[in-house]
PyMOL Python script that loads the backbone (N, CA, C, O; Angstrom):
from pymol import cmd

cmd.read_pdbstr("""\
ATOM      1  N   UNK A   1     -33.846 112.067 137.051  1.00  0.00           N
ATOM      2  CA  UNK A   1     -33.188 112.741 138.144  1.00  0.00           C
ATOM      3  C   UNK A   1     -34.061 113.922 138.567  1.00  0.00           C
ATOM      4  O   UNK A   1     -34.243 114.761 137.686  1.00  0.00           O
ATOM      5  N   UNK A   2     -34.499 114.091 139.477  1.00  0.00           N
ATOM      6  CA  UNK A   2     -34.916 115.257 140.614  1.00  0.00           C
ATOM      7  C   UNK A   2     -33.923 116.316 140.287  1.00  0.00           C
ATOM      8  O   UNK A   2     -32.701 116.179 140.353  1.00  0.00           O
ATOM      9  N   UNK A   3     -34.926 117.976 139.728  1.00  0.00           N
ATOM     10  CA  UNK A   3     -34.390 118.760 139.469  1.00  0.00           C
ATOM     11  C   UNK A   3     -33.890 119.469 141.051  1.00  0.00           C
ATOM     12  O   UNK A   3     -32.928 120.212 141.245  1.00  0.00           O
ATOM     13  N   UNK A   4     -34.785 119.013 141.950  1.00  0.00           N
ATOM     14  CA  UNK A   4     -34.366 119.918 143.016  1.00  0.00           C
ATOM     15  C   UNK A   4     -32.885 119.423 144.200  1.00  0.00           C
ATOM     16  O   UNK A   4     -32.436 119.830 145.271  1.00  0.00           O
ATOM     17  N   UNK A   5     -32.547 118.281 143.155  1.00  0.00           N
ATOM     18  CA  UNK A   5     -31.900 117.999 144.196  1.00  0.00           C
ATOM     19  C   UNK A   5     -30.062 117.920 143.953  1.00  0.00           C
ATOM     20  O   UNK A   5     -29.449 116.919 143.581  1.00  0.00           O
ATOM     21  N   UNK A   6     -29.658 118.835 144.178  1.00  0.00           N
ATOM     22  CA  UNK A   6     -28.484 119.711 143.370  1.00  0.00           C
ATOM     23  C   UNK A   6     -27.526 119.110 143.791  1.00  0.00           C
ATOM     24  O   UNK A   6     -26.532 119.727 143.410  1.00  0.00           O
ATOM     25  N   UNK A   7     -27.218 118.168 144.419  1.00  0.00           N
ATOM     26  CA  UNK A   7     -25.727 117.641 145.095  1.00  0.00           C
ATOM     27  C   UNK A   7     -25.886 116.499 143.805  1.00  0.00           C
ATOM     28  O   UNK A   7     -25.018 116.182 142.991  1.00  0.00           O
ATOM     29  N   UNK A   8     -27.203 116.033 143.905  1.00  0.00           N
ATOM     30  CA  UNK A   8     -27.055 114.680 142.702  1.00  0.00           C
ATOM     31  C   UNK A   8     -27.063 115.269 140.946  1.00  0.00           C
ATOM     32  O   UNK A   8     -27.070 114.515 139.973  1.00  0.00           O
ATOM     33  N   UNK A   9     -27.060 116.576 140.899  1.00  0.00           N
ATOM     34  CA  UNK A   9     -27.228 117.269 139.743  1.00  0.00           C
ATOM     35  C   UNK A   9     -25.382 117.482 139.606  1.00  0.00           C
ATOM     36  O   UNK A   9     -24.785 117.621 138.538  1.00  0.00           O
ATOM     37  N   UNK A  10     -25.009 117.468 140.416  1.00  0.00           N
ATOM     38  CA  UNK A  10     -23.308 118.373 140.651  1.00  0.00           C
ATOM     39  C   UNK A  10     -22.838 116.974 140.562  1.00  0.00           C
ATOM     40  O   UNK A  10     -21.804 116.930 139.895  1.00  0.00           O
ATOM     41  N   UNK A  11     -23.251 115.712 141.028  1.00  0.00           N
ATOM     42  CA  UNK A  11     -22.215 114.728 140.777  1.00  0.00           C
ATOM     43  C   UNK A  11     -22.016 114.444 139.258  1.00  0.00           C
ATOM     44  O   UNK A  11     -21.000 114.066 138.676  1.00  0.00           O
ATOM     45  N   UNK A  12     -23.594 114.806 138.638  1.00  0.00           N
ATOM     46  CA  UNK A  12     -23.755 114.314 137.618  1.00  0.00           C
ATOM     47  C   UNK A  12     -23.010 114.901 136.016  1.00  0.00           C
ATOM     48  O   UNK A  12     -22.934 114.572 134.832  1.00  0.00           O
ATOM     49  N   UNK A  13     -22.517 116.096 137.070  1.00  0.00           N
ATOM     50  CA  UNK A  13     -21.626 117.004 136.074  1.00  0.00           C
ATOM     51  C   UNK A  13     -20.497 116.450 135.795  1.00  0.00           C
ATOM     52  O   UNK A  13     -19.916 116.692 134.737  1.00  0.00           O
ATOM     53  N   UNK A  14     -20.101 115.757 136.562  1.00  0.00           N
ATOM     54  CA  UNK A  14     -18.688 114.698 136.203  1.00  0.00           C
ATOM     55  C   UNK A  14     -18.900 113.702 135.548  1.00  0.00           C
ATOM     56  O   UNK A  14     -19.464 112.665 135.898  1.00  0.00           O
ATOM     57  N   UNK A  15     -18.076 114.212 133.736  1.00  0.00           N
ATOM     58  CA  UNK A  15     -18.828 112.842 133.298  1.00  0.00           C
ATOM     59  C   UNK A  15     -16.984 112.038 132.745  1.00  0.00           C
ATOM     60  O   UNK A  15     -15.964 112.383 133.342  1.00  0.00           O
ATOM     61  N   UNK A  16     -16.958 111.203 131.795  1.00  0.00           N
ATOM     62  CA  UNK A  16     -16.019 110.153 131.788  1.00  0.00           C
ATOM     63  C   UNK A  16     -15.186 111.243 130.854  1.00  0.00           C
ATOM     64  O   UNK A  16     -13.999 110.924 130.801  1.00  0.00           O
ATOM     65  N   UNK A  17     -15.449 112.268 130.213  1.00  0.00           N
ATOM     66  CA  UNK A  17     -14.189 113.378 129.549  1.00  0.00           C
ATOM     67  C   UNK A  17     -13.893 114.601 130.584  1.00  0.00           C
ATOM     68  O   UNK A  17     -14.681 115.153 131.351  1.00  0.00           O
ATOM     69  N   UNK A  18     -12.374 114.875 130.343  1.00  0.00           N
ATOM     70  CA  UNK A  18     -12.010 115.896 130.992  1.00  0.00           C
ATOM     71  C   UNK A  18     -13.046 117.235 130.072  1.00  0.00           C
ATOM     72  O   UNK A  18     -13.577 118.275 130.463  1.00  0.00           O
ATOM     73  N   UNK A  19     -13.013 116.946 129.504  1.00  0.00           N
ATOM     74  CA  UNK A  19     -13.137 118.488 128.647  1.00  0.00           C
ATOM     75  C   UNK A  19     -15.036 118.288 128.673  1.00  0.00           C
ATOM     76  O   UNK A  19     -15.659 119.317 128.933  1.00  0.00           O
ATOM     77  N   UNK A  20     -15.488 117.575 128.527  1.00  0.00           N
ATOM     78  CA  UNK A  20     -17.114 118.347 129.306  1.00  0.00           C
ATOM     79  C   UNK A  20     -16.666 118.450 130.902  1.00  0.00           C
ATOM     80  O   UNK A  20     -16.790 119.472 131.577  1.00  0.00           O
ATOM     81  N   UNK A  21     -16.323 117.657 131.198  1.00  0.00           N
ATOM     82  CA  UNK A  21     -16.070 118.445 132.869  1.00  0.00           C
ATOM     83  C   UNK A  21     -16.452 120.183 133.164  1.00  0.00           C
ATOM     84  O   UNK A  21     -17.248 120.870 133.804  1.00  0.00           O
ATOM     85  N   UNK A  22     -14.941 120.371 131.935  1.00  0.00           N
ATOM     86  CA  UNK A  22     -14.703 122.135 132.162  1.00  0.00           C
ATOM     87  C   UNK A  22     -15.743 123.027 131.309  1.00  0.00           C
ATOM     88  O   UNK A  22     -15.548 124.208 131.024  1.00  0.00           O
ATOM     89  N   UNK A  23     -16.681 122.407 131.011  1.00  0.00           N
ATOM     90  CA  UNK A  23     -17.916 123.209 130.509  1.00  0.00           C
ATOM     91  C   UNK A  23     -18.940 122.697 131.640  1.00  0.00           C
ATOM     92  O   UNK A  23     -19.212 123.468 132.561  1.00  0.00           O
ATOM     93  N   UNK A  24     -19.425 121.616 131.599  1.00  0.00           N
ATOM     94  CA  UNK A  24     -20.777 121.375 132.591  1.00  0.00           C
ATOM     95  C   UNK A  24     -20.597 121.819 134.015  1.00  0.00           C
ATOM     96  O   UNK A  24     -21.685 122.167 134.473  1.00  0.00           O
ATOM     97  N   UNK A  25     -19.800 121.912 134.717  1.00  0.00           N
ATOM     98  CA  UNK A  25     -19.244 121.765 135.889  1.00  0.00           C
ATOM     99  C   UNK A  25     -19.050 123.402 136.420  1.00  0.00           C
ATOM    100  O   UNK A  25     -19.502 123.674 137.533  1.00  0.00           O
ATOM    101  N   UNK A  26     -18.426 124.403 135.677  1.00  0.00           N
ATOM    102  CA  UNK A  26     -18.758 125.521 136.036  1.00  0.00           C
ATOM    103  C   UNK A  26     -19.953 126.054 135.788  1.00  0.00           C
ATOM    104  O   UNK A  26     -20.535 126.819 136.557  1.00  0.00           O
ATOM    105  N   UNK A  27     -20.421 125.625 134.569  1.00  0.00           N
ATOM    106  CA  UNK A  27     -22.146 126.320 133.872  1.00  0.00           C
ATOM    107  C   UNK A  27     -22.968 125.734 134.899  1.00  0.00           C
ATOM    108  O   UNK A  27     -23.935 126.482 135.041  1.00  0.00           O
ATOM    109  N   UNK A  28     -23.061 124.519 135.869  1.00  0.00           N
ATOM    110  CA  UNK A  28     -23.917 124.104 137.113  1.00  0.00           C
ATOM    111  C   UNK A  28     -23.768 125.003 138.316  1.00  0.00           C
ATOM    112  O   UNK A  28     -24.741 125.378 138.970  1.00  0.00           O
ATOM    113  N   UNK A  29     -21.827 125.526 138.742  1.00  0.00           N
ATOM    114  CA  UNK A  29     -21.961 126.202 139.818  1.00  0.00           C
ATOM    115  C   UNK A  29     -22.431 127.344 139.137  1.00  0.00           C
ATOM    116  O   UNK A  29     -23.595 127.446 139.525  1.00  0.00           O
ATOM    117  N   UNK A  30     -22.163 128.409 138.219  1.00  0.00           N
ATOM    118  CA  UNK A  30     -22.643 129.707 138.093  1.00  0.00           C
ATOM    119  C   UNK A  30     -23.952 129.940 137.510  1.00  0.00           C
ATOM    120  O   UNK A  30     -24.467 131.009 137.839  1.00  0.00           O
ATOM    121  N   UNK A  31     -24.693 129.111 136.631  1.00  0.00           N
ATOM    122  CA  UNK A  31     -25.773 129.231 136.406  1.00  0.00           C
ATOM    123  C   UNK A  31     -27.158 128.756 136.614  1.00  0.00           C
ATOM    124  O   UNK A  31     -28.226 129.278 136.293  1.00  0.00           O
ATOM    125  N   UNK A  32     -26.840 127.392 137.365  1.00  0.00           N
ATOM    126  CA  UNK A  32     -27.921 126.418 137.352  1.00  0.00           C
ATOM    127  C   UNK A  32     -29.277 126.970 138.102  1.00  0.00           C
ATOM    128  O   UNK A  32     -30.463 126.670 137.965  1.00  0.00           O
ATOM    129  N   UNK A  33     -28.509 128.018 139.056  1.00  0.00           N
ATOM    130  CA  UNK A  33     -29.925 128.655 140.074  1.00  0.00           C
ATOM    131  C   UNK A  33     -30.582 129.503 139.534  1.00  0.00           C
ATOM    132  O   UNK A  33     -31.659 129.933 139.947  1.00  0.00           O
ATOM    133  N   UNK A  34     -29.811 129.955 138.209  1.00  0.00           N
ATOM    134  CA  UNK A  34     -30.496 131.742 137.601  1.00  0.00           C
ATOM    135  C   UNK A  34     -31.705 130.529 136.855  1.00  0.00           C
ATOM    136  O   UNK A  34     -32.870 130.696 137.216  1.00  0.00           O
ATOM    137  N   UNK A  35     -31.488 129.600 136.061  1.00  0.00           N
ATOM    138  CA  UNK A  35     -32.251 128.751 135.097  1.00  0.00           C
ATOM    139  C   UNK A  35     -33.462 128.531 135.547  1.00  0.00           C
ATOM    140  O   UNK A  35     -33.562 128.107 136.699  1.00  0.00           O
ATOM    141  N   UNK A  36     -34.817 128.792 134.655  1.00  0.00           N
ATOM    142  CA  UNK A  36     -36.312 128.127 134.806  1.00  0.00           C
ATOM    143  C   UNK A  36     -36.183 127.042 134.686  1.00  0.00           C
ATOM    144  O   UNK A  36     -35.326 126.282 134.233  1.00  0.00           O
ATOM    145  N   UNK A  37     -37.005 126.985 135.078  1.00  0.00           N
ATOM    146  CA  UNK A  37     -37.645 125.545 135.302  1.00  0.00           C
ATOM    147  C   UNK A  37     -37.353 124.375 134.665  1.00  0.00           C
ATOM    148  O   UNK A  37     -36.908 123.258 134.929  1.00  0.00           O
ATOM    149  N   UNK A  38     -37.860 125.180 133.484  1.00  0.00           N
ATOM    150  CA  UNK A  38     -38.019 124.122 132.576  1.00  0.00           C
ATOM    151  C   UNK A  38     -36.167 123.924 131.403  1.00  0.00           C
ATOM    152  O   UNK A  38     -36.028 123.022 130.577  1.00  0.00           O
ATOM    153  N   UNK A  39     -34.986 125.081 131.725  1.00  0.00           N
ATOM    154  CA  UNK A  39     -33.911 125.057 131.604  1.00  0.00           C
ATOM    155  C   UNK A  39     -33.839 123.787 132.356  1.00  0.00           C
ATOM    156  O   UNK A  39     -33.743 122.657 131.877  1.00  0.00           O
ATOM    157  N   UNK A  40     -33.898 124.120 133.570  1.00  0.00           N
ATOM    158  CA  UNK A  40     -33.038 123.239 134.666  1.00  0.00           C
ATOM    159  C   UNK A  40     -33.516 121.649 134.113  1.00  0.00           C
ATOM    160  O   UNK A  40     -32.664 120.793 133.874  1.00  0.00           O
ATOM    161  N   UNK A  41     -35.094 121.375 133.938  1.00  0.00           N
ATOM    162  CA  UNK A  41     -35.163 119.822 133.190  1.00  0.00           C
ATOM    163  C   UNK A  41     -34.450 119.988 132.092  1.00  0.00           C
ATOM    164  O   UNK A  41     -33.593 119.104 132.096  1.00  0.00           O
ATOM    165  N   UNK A  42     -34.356 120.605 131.221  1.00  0.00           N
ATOM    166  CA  UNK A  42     -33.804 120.240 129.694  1.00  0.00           C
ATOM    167  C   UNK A  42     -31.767 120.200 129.875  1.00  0.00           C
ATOM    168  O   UNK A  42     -31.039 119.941 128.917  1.00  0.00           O
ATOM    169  N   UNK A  43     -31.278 120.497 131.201  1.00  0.00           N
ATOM    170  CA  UNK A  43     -29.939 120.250 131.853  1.00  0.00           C
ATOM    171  C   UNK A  43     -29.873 118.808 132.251  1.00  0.00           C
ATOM    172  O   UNK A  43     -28.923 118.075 131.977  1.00  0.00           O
ATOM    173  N   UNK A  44     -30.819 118.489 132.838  1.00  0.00           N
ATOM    174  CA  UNK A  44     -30.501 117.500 133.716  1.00  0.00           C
ATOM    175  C   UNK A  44     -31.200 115.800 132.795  1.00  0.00           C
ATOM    176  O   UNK A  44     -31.154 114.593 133.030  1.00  0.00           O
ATOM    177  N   UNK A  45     -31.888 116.862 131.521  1.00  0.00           N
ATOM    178  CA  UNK A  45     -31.776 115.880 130.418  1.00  0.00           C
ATOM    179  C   UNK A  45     -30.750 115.370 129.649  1.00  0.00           C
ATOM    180  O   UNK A  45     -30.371 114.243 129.327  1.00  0.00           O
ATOM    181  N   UNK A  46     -30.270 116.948 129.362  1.00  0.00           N
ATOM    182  CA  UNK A  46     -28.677 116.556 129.090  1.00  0.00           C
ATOM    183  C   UNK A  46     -27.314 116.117 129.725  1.00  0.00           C
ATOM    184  O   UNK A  46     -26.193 116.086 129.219  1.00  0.00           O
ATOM    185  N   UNK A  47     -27.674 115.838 130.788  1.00  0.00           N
ATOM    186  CA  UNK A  47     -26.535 115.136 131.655  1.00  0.00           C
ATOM    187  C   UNK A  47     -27.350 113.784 131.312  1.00  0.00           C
ATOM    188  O   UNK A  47     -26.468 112.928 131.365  1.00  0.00           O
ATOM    189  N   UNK A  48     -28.093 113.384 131.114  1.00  0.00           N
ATOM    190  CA  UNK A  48     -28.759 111.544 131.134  1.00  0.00           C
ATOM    191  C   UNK A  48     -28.479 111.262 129.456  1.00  0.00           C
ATOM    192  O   UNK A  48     -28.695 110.225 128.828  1.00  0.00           O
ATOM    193  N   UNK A  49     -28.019 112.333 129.054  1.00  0.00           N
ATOM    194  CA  UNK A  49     -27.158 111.838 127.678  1.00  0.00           C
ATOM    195  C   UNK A  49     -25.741 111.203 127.483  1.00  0.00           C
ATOM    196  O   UNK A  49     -24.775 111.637 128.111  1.00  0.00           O
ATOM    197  N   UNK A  50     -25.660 110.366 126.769  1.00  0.00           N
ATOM    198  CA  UNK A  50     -23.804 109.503 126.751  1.00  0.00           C
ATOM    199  C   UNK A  50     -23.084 110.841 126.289  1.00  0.00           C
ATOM    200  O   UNK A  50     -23.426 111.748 125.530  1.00  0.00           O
ATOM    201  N   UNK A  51     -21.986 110.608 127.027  1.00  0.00           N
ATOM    202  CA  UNK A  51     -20.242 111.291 126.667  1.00  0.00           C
ATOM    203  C   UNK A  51     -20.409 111.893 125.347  1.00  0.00           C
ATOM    204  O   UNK A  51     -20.303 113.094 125.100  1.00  0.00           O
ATOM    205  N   UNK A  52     -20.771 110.631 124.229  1.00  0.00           N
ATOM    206  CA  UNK A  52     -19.914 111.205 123.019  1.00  0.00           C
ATOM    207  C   UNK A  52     -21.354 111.681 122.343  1.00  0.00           C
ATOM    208  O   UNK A  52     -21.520 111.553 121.130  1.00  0.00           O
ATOM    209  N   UNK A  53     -22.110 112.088 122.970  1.00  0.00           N
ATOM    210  CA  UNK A  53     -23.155 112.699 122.241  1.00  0.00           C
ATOM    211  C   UNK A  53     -23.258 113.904 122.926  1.00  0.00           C
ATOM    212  O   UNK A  53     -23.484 114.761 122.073  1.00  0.00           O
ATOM    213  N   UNK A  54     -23.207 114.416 124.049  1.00  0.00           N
ATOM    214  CA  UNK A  54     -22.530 115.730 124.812  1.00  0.00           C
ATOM    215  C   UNK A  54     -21.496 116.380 123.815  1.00  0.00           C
ATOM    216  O   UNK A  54     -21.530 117.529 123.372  1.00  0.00           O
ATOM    217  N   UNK A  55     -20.400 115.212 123.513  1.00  0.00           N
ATOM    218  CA  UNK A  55     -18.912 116.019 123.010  1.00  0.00           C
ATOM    219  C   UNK A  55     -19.872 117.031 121.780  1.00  0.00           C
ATOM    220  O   UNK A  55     -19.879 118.262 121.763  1.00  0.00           O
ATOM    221  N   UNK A  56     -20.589 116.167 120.872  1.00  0.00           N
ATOM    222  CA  UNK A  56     -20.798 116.389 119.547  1.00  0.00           C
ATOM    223  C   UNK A  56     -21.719 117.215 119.952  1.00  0.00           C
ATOM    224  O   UNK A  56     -22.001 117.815 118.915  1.00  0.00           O
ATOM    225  N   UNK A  57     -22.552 117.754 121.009  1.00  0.00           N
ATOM    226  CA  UNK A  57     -23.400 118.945 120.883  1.00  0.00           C
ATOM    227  C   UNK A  57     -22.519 120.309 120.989  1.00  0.00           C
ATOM    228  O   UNK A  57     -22.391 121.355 120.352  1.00  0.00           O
ATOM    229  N   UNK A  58     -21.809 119.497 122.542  1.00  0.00           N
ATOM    230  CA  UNK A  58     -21.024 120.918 123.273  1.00  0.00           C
ATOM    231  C   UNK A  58     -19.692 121.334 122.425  1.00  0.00           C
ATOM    232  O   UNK A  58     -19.426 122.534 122.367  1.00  0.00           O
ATOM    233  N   UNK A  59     -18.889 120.442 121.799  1.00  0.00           N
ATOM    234  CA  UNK A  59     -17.937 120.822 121.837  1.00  0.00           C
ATOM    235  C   UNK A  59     -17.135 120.761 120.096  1.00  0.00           C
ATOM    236  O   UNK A  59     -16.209 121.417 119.621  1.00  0.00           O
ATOM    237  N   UNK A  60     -17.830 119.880 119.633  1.00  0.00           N
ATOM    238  CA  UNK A  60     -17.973 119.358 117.913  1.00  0.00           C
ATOM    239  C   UNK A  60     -19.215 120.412 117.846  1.00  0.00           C
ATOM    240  O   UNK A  60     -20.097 119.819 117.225  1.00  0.00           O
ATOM    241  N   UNK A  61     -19.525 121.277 118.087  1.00  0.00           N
ATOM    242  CA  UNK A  61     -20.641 121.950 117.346  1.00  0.00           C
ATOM    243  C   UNK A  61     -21.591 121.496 116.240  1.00  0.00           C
ATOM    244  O   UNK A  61     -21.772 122.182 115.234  1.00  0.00           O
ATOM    245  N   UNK A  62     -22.323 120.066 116.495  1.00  0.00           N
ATOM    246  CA  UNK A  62     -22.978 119.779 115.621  1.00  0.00           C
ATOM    247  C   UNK A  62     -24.890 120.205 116.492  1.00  0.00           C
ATOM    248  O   UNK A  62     -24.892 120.617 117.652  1.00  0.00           O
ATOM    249  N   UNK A  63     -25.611 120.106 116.092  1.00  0.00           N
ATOM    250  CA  UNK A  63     -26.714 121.089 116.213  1.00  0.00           C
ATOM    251  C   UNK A  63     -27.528 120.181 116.653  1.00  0.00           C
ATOM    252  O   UNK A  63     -27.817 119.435 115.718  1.00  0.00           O
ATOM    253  N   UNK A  64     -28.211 119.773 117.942  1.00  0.00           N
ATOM    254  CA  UNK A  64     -29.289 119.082 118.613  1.00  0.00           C
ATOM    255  C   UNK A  64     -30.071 119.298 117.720  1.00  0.00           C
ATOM    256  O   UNK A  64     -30.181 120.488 117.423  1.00  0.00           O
ATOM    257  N   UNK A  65     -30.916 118.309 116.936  1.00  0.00           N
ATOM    258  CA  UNK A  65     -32.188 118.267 116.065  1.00  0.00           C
ATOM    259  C   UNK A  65     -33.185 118.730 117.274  1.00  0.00           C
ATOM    260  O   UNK A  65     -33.601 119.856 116.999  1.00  0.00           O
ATOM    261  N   UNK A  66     -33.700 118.278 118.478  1.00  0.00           N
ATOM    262  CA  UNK A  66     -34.661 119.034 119.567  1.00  0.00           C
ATOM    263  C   UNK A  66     -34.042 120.993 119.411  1.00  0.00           C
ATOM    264  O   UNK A  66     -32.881 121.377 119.556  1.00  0.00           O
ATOM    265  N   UNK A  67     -34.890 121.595 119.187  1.00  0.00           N
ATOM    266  CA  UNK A  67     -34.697 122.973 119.014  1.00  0.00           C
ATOM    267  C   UNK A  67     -34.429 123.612 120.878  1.00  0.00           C
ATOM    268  O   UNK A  67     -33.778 124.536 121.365  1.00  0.00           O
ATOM    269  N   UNK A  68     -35.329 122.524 121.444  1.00  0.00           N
ATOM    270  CA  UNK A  68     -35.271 123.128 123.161  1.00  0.00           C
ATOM    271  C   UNK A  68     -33.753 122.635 123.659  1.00  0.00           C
ATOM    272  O   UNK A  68     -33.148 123.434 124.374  1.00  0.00           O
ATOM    273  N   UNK A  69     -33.091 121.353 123.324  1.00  0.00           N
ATOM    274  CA  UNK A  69     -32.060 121.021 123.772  1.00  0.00           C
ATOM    275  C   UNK A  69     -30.708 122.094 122.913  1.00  0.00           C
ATOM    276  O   UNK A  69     -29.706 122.542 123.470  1.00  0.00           O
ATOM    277  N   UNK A  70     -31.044 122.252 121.670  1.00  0.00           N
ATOM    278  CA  UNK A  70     -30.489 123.973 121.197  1.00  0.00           C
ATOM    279  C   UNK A  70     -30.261 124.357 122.124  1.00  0.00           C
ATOM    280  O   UNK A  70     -29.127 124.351 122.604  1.00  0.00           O
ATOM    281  N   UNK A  71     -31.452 124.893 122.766  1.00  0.00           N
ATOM    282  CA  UNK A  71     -31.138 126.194 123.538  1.00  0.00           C
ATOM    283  C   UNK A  71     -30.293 126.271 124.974  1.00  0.00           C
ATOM    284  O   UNK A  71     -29.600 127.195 125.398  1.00  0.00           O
ATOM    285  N   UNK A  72     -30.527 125.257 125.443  1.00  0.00           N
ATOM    286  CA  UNK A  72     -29.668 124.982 126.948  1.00  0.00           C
ATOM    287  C   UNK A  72     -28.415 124.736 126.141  1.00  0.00           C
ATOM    288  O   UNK A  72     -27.561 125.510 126.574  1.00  0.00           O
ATOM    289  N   UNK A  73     -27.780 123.774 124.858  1.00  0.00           N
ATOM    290  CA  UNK A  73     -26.387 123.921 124.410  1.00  0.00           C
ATOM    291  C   UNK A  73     -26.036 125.065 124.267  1.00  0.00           C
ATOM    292  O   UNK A  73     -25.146 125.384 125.055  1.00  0.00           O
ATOM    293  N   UNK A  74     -26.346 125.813 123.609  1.00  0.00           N
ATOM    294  CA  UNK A  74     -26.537 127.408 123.340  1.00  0.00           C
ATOM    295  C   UNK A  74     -26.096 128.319 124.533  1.00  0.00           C
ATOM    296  O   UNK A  74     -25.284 129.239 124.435  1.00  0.00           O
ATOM    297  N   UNK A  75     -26.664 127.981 125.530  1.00  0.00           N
ATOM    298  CA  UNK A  75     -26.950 128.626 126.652  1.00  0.00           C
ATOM    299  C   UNK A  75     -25.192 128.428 127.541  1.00  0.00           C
ATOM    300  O   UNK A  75     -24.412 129.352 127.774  1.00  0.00           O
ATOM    301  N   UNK A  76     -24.985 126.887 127.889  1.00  0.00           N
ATOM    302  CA  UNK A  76     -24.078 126.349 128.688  1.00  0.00           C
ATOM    303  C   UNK A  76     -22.840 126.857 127.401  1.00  0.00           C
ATOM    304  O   UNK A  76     -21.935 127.445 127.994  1.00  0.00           O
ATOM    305  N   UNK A  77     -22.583 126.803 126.003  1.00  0.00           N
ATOM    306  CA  UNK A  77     -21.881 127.831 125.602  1.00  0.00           C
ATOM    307  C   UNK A  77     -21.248 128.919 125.623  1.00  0.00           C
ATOM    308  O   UNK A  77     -20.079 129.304 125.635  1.00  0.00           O
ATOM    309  N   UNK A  78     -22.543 129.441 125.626  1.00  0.00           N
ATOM    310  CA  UNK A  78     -22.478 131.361 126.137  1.00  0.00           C
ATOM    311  C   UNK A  78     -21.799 131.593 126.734  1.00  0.00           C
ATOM    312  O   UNK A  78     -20.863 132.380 126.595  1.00  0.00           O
ATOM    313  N   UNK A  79     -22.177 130.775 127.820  1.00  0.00           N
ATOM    314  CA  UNK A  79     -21.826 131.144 129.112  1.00  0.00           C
ATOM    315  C   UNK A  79     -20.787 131.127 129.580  1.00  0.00           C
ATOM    316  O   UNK A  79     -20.323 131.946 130.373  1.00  0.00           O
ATOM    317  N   UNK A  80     -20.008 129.656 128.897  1.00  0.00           N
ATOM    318  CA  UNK A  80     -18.724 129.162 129.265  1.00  0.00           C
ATOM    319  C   UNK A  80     -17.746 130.205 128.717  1.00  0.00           C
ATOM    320  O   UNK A  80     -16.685 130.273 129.337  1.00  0.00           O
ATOM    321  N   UNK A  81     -17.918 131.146 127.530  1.00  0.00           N
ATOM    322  CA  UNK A  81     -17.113 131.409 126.611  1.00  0.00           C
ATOM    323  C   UNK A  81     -17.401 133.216 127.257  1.00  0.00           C
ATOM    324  O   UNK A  81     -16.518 134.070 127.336  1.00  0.00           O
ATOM    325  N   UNK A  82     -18.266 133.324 127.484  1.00  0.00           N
ATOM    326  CA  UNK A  82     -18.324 134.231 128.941  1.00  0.00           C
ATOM    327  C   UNK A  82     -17.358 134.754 129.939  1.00  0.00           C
ATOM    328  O   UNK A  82     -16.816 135.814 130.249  1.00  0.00           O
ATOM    329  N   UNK A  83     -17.389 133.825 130.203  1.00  0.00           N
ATOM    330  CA  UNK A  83     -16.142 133.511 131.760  1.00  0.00           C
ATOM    331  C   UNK A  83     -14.972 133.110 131.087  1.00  0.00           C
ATOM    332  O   UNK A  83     -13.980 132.752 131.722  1.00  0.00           O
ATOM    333  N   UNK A  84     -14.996 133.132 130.088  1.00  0.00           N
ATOM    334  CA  UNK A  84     -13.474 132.413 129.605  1.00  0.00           C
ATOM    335  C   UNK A  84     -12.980 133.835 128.910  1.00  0.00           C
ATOM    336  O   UNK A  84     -11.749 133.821 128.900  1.00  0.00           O
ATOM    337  N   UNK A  85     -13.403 134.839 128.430  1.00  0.00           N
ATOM    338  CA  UNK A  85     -13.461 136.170 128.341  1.00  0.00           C
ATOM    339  C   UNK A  85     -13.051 136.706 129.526  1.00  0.00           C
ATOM    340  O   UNK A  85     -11.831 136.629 129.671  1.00  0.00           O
ATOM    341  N   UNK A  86     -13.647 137.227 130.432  1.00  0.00           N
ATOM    342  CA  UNK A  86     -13.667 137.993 131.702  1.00  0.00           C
ATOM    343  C   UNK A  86     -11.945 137.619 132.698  1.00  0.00           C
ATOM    344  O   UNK A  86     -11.594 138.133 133.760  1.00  0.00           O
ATOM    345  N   UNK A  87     -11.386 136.848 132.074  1.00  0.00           N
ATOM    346  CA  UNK A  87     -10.173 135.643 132.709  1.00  0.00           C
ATOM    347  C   UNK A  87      -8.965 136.981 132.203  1.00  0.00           C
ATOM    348  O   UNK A  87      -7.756 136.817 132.372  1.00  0.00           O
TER     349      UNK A  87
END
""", "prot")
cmd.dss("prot")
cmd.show_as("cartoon", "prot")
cmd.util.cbc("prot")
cmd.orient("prot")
């Protein structure tokens, strides 16, 4: 997927669980533009990942063996738990 091309990045945020929905889906509208470069590929890597391997990064807290895919889980975390604060 083409990092620059953000309508097909935003569909891609909708995936077959409600509950990555409400993590990927706001972390794309509020953060995806602040993200380098090379964030934005290691996102749009992780959207070309299956459902139940998302659940188990994002939401089962089990730990991406890639240390770079860490960091964007890490990141879309933060962030979520961020805004879920500020509420």
């Amino acid at each position: 997927m083409d990092i620059t091309d953000k309508s097909r990045i935003h569909l891609a945020c909708y995936r077959g669980m409600r509950e990555l929905d409400l993590l990927l889906i706001p972390f794309f509208q509020h953060e995806f533009d602040s993200l380098s470069m090379h964030e934005k590929n290691l996102f749009v890597y992780l959207l070309e990942r299956d459902d139940p391997e998302l659940c188990h990064w994002l939401i089962s807290s089990k730990t991406p063996e890639d240390a770079n895919i860490k960091k964007i889980v890490d990141r879309i975390q933060n962030s979520n738990k961020k805004r879920m604060s500020q509420k």
